[in-house]
NUFIVO-925294 format. One record per atom (N, C-alpha, C): residue number from 1; atom name; x, y, z. Coordinates in steps of 0.001 Angstrom, whole numbers, plus 500000, padded with zeros to 6 digits. Layout:
<recs>
{NUM,CA,{X,Y,Z}}
...
</recs>
This chain:
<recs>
{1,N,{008507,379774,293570}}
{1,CA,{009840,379951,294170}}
{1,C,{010594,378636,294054}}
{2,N,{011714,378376,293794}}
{2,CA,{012494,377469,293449}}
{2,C,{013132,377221,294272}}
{3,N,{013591,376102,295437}}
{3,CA,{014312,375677,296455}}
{3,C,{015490,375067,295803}}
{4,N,{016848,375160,296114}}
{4,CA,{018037,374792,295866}}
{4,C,{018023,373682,296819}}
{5,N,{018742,372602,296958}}
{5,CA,{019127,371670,297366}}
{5,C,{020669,371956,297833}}
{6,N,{021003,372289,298875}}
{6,CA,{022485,372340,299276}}
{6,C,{023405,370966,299778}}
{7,N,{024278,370252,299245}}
{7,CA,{024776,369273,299822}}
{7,C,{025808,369692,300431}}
{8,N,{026356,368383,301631}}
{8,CA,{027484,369121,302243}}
{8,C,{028708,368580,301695}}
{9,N,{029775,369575,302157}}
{9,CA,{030921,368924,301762}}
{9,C,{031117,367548,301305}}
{10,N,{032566,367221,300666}}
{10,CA,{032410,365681,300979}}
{10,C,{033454,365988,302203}}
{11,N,{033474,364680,303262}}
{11,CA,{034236,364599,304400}}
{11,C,{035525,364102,303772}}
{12,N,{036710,365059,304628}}
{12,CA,{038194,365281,304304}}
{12,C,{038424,363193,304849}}
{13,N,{039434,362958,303823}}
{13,CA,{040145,361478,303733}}
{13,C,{041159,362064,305308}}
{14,N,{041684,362974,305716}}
{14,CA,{042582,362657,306590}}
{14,C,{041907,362490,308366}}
{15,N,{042729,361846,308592}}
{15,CA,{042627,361152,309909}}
{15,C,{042345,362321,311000}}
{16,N,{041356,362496,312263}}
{16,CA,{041476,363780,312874}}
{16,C,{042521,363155,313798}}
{17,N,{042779,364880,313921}}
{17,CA,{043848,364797,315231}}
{17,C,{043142,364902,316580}}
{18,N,{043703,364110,317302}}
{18,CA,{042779,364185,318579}}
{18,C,{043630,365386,319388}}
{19,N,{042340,366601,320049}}
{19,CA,{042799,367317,320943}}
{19,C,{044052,367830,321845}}
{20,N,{044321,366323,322766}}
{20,CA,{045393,366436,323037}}
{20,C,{046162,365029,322996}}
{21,N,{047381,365614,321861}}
{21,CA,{048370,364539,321947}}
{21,C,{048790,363803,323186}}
{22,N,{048810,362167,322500}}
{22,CA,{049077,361303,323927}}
{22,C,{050299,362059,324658}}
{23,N,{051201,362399,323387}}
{23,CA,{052745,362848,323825}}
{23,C,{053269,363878,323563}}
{24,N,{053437,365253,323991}}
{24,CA,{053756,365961,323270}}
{24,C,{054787,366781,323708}}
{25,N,{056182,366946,322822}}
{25,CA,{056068,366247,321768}}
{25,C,{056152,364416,321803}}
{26,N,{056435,364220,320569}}
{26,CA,{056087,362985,320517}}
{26,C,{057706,361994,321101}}
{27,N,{057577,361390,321981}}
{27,CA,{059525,360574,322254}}
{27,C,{060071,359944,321085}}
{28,N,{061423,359874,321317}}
{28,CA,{062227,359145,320531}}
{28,C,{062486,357748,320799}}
{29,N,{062086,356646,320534}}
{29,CA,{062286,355193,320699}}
{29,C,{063568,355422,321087}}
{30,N,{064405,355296,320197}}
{30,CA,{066185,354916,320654}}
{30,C,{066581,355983,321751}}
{31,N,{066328,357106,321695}}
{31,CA,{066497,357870,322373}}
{31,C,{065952,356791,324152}}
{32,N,{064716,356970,323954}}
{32,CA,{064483,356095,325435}}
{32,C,{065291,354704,325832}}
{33,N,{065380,354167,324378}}
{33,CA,{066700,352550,324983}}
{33,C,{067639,353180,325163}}
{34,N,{068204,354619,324829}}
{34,CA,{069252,354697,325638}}
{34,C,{069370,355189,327382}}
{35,N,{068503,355841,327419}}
{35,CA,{068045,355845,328269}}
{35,C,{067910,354836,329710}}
{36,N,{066719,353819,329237}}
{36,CA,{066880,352794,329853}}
{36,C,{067724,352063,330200}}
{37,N,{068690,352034,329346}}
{37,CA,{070123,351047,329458}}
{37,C,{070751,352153,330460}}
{38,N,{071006,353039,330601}}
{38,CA,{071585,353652,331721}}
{38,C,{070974,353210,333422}}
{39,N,{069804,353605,333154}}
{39,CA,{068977,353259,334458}}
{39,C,{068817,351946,334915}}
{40,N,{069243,351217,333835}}
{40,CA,{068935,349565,334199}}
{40,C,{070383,349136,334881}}
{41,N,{071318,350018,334038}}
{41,CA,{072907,349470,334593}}
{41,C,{072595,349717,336175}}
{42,N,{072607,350872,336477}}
{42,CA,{073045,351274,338125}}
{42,C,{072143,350012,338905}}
{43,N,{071065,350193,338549}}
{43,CA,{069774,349784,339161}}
{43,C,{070410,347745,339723}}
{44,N,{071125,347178,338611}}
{44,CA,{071385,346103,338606}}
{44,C,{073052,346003,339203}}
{45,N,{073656,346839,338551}}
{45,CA,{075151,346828,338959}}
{45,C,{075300,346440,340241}}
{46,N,{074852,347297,341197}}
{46,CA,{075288,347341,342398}}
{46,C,{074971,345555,342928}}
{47,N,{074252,344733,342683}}
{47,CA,{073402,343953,342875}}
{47,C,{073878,342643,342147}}
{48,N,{074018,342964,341260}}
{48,CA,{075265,341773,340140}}
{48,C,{076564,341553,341076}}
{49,N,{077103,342883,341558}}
{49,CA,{078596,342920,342301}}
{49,C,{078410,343359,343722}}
{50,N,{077357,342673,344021}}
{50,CA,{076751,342273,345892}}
{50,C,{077882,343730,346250}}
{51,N,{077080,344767,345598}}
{51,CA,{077937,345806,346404}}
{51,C,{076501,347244,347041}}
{52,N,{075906,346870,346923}}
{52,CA,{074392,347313,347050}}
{52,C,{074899,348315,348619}}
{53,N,{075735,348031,349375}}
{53,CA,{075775,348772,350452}}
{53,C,{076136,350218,350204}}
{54,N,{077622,350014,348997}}
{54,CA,{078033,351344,348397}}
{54,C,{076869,352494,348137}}
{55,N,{075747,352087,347344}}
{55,CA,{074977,352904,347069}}
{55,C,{073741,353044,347632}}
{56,N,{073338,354503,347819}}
{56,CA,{072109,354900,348672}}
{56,C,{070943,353839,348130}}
{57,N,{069826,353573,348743}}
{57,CA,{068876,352307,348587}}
{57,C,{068164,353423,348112}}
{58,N,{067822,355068,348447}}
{58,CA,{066853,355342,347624}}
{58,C,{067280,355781,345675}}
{59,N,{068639,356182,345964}}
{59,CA,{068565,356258,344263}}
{59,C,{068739,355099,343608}}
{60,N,{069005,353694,344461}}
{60,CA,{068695,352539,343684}}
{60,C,{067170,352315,342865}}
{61,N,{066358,352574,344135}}
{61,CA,{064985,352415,343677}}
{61,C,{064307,353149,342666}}
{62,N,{065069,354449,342701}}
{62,CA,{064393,355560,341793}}
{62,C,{065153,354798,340232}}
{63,N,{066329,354196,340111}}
{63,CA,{066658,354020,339208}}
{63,C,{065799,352822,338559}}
{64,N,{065072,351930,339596}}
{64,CA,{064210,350885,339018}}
{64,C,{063240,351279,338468}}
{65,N,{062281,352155,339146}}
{65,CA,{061145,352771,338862}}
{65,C,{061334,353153,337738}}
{66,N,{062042,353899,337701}}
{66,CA,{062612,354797,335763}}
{66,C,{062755,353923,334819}}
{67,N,{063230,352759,335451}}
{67,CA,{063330,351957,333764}}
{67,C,{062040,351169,333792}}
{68,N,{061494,351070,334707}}
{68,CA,{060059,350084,334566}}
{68,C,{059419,351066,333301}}
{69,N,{059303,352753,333938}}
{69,CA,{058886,353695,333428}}
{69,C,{059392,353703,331573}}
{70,N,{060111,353852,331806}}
{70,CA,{060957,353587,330271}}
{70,C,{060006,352755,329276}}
{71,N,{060339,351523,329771}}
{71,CA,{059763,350330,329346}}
{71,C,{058131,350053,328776}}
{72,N,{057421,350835,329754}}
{72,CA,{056155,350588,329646}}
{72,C,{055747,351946,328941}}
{73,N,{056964,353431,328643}}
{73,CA,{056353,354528,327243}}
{73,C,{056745,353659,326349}}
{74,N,{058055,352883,326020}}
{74,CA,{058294,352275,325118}}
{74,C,{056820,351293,324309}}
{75,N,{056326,350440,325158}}
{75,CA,{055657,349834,324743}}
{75,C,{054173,350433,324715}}
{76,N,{053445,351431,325284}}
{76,CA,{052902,352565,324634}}
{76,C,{053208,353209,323561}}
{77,N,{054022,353623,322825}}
{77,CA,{054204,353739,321770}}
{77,C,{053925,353362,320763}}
{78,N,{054554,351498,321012}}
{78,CA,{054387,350237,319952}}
{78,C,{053122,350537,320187}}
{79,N,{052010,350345,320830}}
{79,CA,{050476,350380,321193}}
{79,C,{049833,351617,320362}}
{80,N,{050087,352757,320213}}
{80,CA,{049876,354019,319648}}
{80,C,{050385,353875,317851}}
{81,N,{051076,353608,317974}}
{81,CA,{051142,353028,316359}}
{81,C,{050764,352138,315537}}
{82,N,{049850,351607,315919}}
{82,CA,{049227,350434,315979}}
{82,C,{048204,350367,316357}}
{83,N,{046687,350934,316600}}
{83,CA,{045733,351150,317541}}
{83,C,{044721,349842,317410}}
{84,N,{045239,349234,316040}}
{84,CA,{043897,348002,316106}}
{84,C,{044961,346929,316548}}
{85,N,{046023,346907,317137}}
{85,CA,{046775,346124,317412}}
{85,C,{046258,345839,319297}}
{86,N,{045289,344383,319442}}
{86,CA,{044914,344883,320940}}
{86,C,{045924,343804,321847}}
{87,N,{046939,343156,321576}}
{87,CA,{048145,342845,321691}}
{87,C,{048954,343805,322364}}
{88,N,{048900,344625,321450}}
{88,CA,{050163,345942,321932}}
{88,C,{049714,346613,323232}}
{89,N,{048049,347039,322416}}
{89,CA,{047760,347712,323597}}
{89,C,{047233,347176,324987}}
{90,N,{047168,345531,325557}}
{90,CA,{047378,344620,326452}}
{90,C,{048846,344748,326920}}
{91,N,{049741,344747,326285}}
{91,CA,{050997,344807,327203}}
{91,C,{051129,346099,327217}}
{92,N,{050971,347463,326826}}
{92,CA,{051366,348558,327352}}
{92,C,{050638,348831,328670}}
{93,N,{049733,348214,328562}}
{93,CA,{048527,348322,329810}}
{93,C,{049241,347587,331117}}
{94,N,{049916,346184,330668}}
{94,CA,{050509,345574,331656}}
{94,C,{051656,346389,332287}}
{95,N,{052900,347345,331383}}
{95,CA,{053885,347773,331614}}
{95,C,{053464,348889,332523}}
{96,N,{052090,349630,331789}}
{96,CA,{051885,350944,333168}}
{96,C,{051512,350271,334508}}
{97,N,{050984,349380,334657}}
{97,CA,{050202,348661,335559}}
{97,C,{051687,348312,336753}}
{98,N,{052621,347851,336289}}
{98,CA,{053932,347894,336849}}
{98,C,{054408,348431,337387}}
{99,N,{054503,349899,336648}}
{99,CA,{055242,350910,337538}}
{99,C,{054313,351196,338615}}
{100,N,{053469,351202,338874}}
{100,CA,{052275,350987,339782}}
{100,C,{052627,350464,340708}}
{101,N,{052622,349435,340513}}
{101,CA,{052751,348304,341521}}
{101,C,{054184,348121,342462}}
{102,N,{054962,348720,341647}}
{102,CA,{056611,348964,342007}}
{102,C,{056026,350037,343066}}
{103,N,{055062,351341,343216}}
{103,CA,{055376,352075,344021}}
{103,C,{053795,351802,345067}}
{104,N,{053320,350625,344789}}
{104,CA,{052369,350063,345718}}
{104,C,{051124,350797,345751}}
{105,N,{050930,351050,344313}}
{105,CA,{049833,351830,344236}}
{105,C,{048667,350391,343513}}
{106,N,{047437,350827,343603}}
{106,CA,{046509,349757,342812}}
{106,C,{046366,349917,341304}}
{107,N,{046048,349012,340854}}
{107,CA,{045455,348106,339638}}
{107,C,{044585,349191,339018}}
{108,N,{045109,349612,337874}}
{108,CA,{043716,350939,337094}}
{108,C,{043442,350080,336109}}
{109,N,{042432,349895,335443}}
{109,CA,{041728,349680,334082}}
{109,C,{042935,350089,332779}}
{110,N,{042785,349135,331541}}
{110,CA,{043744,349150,330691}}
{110,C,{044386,350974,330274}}
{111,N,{043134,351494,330226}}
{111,CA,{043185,353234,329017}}
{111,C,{043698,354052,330401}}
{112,N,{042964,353611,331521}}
{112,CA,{043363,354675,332715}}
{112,C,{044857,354310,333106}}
{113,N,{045066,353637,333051}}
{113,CA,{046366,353274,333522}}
{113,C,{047659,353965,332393}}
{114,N,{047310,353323,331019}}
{114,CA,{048322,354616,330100}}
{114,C,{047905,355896,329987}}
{115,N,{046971,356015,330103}}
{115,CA,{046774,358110,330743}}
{115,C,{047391,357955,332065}}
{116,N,{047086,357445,333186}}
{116,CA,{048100,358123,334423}}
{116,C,{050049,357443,333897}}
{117,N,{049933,356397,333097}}
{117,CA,{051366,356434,332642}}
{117,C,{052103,358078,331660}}
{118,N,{051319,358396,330691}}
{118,CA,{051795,359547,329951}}
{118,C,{052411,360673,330906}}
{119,N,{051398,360765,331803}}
{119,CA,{051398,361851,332969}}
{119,C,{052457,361793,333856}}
{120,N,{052879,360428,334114}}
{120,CA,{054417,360410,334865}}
{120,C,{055812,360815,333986}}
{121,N,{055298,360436,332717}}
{121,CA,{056587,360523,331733}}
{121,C,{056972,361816,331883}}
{122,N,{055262,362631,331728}}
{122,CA,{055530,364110,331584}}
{122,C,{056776,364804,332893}}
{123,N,{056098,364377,333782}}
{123,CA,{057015,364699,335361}}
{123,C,{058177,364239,335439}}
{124,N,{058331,362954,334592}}
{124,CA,{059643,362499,334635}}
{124,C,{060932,363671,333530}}
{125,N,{060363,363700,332471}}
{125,CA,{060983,364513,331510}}
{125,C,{060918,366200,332421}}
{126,N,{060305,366429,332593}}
{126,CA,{060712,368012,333583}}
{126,C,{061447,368185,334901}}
{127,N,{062037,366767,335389}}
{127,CA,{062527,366613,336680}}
{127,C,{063653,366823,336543}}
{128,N,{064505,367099,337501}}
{128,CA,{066005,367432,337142}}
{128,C,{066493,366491,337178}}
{129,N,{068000,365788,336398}}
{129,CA,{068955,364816,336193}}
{129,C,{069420,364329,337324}}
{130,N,{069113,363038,337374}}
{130,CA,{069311,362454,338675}}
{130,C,{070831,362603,339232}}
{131,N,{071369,362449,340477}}
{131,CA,{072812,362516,340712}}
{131,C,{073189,361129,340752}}
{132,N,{074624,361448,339852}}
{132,CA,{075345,359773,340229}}
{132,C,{075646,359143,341470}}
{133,N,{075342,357700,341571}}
{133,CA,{075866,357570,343196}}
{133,C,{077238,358453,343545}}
{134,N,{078555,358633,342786}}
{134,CA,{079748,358950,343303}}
{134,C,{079529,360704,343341}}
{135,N,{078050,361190,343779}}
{135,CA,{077813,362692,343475}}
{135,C,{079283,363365,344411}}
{136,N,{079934,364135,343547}}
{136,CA,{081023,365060,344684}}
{136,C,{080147,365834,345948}}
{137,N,{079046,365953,345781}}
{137,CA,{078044,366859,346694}}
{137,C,{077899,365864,347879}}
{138,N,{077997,364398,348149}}
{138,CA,{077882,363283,348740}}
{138,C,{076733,362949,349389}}
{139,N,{075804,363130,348124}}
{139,CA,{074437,362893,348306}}
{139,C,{074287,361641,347811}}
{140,N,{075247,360422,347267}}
{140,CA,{074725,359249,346791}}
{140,C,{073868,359314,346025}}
{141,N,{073451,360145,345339}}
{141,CA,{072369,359956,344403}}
{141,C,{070608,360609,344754}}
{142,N,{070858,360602,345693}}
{142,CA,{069561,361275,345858}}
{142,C,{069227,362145,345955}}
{143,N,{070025,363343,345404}}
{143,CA,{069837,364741,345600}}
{143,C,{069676,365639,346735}}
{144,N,{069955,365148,347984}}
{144,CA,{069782,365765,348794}}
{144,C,{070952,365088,349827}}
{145,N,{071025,366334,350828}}
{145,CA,{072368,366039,351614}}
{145,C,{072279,366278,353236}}
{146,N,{072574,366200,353870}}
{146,CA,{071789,366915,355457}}
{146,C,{072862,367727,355736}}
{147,N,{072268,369053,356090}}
{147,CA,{073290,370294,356301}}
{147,C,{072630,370799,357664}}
{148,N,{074037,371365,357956}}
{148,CA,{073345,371937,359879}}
{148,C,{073373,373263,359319}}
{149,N,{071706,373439,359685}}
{149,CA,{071104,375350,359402}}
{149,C,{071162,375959,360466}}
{150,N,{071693,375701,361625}}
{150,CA,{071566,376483,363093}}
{150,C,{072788,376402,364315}}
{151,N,{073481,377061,364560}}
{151,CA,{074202,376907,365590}}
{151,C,{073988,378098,366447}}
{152,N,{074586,377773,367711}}
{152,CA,{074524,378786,369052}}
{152,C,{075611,379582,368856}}
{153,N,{075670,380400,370026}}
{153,CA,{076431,381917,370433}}
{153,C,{077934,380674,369690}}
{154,N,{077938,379720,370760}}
{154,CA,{079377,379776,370722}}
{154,C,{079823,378608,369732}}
{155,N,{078812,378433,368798}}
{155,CA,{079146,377697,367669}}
{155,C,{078612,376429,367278}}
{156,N,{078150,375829,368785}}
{156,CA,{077693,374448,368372}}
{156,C,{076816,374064,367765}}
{157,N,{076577,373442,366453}}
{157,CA,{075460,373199,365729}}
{157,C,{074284,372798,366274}}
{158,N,{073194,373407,366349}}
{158,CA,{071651,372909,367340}}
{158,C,{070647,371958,366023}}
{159,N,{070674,372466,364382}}
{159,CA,{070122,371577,363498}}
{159,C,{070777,371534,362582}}
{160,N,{069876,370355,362024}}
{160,CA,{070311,369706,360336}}
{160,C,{069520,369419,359812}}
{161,N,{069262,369433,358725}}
{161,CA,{067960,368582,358337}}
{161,C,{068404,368938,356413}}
{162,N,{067618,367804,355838}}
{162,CA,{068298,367801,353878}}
{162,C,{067542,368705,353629}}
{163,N,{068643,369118,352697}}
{163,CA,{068495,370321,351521}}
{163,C,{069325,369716,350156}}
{164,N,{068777,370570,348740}}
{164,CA,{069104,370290,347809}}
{164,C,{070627,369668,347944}}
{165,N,{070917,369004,346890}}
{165,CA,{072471,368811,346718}}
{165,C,{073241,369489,345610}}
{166,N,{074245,370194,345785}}
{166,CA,{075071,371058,344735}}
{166,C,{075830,370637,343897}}
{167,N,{075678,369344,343809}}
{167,CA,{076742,368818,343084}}
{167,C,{078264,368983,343736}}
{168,N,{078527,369631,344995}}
{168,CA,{080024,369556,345005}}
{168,C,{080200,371077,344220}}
{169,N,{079077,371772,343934}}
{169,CA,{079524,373242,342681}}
{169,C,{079643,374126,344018}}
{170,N,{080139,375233,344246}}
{170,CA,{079910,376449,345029}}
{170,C,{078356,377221,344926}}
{171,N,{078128,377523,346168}}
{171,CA,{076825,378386,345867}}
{171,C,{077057,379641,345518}}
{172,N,{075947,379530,344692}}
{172,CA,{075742,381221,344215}}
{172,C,{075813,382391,345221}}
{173,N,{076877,383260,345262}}
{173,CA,{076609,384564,346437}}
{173,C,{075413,384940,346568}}
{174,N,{074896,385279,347910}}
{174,CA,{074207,386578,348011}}
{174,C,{074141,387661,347569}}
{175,N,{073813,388687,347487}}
{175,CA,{073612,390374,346951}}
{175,C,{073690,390688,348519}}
{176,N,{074400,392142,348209}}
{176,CA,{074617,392541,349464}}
{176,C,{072836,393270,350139}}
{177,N,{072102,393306,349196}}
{177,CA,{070311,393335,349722}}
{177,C,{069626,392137,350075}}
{178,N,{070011,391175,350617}}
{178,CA,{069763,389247,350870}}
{178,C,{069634,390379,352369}}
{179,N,{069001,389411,352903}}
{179,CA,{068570,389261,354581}}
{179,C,{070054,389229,355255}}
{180,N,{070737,387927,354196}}
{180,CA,{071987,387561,355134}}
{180,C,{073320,388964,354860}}
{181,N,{072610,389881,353956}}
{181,CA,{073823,390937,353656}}
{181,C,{074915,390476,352943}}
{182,N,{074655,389389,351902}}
{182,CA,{075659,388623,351421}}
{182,C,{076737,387770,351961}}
{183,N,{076326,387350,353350}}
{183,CA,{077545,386923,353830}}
{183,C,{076760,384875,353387}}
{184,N,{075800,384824,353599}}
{184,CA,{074928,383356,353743}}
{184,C,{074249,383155,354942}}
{185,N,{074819,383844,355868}}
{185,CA,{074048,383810,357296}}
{185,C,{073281,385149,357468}}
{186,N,{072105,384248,358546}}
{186,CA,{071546,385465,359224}}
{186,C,{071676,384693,361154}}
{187,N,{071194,386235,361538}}
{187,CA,{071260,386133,363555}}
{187,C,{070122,386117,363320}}
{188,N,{069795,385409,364440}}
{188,CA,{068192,385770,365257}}
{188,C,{068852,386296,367274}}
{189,N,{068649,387044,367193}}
{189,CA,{069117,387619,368786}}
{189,C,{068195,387144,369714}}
{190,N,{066960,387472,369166}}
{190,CA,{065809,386532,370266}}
{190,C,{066725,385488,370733}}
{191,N,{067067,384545,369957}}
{191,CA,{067733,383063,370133}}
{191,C,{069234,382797,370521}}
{192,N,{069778,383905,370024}}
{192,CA,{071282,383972,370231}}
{192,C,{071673,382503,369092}}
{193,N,{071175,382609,367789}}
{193,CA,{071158,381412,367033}}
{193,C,{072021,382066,366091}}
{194,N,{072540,381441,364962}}
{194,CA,{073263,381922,363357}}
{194,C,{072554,380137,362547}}
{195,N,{071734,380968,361669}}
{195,CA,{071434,380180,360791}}
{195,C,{071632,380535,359599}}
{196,N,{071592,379242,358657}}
{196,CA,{072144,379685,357031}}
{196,C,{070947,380139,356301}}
{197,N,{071674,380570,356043}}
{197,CA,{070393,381848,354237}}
{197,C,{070750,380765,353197}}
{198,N,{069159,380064,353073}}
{198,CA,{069354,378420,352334}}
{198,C,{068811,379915,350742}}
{199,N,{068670,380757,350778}}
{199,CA,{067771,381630,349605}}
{199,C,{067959,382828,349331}}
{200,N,{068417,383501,348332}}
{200,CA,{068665,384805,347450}}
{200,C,{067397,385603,347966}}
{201,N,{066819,386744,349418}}
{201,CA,{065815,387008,349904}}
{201,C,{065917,388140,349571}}
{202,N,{065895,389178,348330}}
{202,CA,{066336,390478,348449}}
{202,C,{065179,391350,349346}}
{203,N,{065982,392348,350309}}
{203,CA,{065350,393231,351266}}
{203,C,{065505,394503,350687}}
{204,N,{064680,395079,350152}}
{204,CA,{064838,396652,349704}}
{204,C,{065423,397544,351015}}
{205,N,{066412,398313,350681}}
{205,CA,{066778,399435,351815}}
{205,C,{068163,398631,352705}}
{206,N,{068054,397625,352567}}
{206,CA,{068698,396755,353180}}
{206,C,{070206,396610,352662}}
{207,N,{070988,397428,351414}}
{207,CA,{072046,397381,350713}}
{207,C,{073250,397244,351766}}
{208,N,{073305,398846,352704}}
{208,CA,{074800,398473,353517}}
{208,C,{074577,398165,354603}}
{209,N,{075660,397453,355058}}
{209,CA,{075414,396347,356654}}
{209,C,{075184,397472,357902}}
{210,N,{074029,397198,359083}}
{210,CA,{074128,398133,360034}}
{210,C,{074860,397111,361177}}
{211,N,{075553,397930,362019}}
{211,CA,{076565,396963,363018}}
{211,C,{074660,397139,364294}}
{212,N,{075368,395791,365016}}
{212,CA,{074051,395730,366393}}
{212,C,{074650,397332,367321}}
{213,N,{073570,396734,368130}}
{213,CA,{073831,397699,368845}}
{213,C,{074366,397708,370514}}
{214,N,{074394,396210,370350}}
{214,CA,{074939,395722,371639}}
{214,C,{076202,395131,371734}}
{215,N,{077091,396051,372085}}
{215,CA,{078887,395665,372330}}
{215,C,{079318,394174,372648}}
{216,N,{078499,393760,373767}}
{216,CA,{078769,392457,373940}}
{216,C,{078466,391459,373389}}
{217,N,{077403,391677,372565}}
{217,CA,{077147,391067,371282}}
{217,C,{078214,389975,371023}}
{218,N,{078235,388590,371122}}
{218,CA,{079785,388218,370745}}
{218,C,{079544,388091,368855}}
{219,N,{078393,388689,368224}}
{219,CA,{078451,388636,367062}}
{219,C,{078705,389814,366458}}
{220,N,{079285,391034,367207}}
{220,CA,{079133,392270,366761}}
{220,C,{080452,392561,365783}}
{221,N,{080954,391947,366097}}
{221,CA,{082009,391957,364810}}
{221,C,{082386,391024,363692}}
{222,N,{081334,390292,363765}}
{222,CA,{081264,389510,363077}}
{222,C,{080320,389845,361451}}
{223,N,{080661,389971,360292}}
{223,CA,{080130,390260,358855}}
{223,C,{078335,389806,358956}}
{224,N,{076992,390313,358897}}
{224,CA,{077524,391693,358119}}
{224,C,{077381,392397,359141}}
{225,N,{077692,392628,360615}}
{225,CA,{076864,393462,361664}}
{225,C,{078178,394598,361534}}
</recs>
């Protein structure tokens, strides 16, 4: 019987791809300096022109953080294109290590530190567009605004507390099947309260308004009862 000798392939010249991309997709360099140069202006402006009071202290900070952030994918990058470059990849290590430290977190090891850096970029790129300090919504920038969700029988506001900011846009109506019957409010009678419908709640069955059933009600004529 005659045994064949099987050799293996020869191994492919191209480079493997590793599993999962550092970046995916991959960023745009200029794209991020432009970027950065936005976040660096506010972040410094206010501060160059000792006017730092004008603007909220937290979207100042968020604007620092972001460009630290910037800075240190930027120089991950240079590091990733370059992998025998251990230069590059020493200061990308330093730049994640930064944003770190900006939010008082500890010291990770060079590789752990640009893996938990990639991972912020990711959150950063899916987050919604920050608001300008001059937001018409007059949230200063931080996306959020304090709105009173509760008042009594006879009107006086009992809470407040932040909710999103609208930009200054109108909210979206209700459907006349919302809790609030499309008006934005709902009663609680237990409480003799009117609070706002912060949410689109559709109630099946719930289409046309039923009036209360108590005359003195001082809400009984009031939309949607």
């Amino acid at each position: 019987m005659t045994h064949t000798l099987q050799t293996a392939p020869p191994a492919s010249q191209e480079p493997e791809t590793p599993a999962h991309p550092p970046y995916d997709p991959m960023p745009s360099i200029p794209r991020l300096i432009t970027e950065l140069t936005a976040e660096d202006f506010w972040h410094r402006y206010a501060r160059v022109r000792g006017d730092a009071e004008s603007f909220d202290a937290d979207y100042l900070n968020d604007r620092k953080r972001t460009a630290l952030l910037l800075r240190a994918v930027i120089a991950d990058l240079v590091a990733l294109a370059d992998p025998t470059n251990e230069h590059a990849a020493a200061d990308a290590a330093l730049a994640a290590n930064a944003v770190r430290s900006n939010g008082w977190y500890m010291t990770l090891p060079a590789q752990a530190a640009r893996e938990w850096l990639r991972e912020q970029y990711r959150e950063w790129e899916e987050s919604p567009a920050p608001h300008p300090p001059n937001c018409p919504g007059g949230c200063g920038g931080t996306g959020e605004v304090l709105t009173i969700l509760t008042w009594q029988d006879d009107g006086v506001p009992l809470h407040q507390e932040p909710v999103w900011c609208n930009r200054g846009e109108p909210e979206d109506p209700h459907g006349s099947d919302c809790e609030c019957r499309g008006t934005g409010y709902t009663y609680d009678r237990r409480y003799g309260e009117r609070h706002l419908c912060l949410s689109y709640r559709p109630q099946p069955g719930q289409d046309a308004p039923t009036r209360v059933a108590d005359p003195d009600d001082p809400w009984a004529n009031e939309p949607p009862f």
